[in-house]
Phi, psi and omega in degrees: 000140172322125175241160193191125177236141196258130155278091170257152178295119183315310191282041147252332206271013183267004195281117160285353198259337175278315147009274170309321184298324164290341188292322192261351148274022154317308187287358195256336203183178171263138186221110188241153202233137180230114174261127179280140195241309150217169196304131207106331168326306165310305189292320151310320169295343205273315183313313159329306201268311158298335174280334173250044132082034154298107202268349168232132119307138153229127170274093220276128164127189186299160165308348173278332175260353143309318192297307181318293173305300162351294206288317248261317182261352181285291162312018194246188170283152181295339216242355162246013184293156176286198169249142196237145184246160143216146218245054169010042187240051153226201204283330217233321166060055184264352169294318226277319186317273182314330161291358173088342203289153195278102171317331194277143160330299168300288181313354177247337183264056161228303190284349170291311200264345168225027156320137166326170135202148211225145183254140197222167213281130145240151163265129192256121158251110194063258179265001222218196212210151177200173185217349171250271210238129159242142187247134179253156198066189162350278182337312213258359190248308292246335169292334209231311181222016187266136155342154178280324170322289195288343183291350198268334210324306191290343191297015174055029163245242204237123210236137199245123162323325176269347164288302169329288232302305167332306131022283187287330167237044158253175175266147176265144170302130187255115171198190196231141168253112153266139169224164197293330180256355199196149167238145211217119175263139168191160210234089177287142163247326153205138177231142174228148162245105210261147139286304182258198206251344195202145162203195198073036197052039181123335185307077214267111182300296207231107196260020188195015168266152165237176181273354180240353204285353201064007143213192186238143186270149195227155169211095183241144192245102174277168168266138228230140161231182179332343195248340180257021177318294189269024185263317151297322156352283207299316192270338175281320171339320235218050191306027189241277035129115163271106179238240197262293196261338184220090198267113189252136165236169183219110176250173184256332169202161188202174176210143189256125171229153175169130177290053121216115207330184187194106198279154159214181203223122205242103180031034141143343173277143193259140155259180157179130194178156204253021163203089183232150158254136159233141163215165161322125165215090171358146171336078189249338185214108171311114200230133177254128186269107157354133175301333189245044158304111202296002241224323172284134166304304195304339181263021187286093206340307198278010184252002185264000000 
């Protein structure tokens, strides 16, 4: 019979609907439960699991407590790490979401237990691993005090002038992008370095990345003034287009330098700082997946 051990978010497990939902994927496999109480939990639980010779994990929360595990097994030896699962239950699920994984409950714990898992891409930001989105700038705010306009610029919808305008007085980060072919000086207003395709509740940054290609997608927002109102229009219209003010590339590695720090935020942890490098590591971690995850090469319109 199918095994699974779930690492769940304390502040999730008083949930009845989670609850039910394990009792009744019981009946399917085995399932054992670790609720995390404070911080280090997970990442101990991940240890845990691994000495007693666990081949699946799962991750019960939010996109913060995918990022915990991650990090948790991205720091472990290759050759005993699990295969990591998720079990959707925070606000916004925007990995799990663009991954396909099933909101109902029962249904991402069936897929847990009898799921595929396909090995897909993380990203090292400095000391530390993220597997969906990290946002820089603005951007790294964007939960707490940013306009609704300007938290939308990437979504190719409806970015309202006065939201630009909002836009025009914020100050930009002055820094430099090395990519692998180019160095770039630039006056950021936001930037994301994407694996998946969408965070912020929905937003979709990067609409042609996948999790398995060996790379990341960079999407950066320069600063604009009044006069280019209609050229950022024009360039936000249109999320496929690398243009003048909304520049997208896609590398294997990259590094941010700039004298004055710059927060950013790693699938929901926040940092901050004026010097990181990132990279790719390449289908470093088994994840189990919807067969027809849109996330996937193999699922790609020219791969059919």
């Amino acid at each position: 019979m199918s095994a699974i051990r779930v690492i769940l978010n304390g502040k999730k497990a008083i949930l009845e609907e989670v609850r039910e939902a394990i009792f009744a994927a019981r009946a399917h496999g085995n399932i054992d439960i670790r609720v995390t109480f404070e911080g280090g939990d997970a990442a101990r639980f991940v240890k845990e699991a691994i000495n007693d010779g666990c081949t699946r994990i799962v991750a019960a929360g939010g996109d913060g407590t995918v990022n915990e595990l991650t990090n948790a097994l991205m720091k472990s030896s290759a050759d005993t790490k699990p295969e990591l699962a998720i079990l959707p239950l925070g606000t916004a699920n925007d990995f799990a979401t663009a991954c396909h994984v099933p909101s109902s409950l029962f249904d991402a714990l069936m897929l847990a237990l009898k799921g595929k898992s396909y090995p897909v891409d993380c990203i090292q930001a400095g000391e530390d691993y993220f597997i969906n989105v990290a946002s820089c700038g603005f951007g790294a705010q964007v939960t707490t005090n940013t306009p609704v306009a300007l938290k939308n610029f990437l979504g190719g919808g409806a970015y309202t002038i006065s939201g630009l305008v909002q836009a025009l007085n914020f100050e930009p980060f002055q820094g430099t992008f090395s990519l692998p072919d180019q160095v770039a000086n630039r006056h950021i207003i936001v930037a994301a370095i994407c694996n998946g395709r969408q965070a912020g509740g929905g937003q979709v940054l990067a609409p042609i990345a996948c999790i398995d290609d060996g790379l990341m997608d960079i999407v950066s927002f320069s600063q604009f003034t009044k006069d280019d109102l209609h050229q950022v229009l024009s360039e936000i219209r249109d999320p496929m287009v690398s243009g003048k003010f909304i520049e997208r590339v896609q590398v294997n590695k990259a590094s941010w330098t700039s004298k004055a720090a710059i927060p950013i935020n790693l699938d929901g942890e926040p940092i901050t700082t004026n010097n990181i490098d990132f990279e790719v590591h390449q289908q470093s971690l088994n994840l189990v997946l919807p067969d027809d995850c849109p996330l996937l090469t193999c699922n790609q319109p020219q791969a059919q």
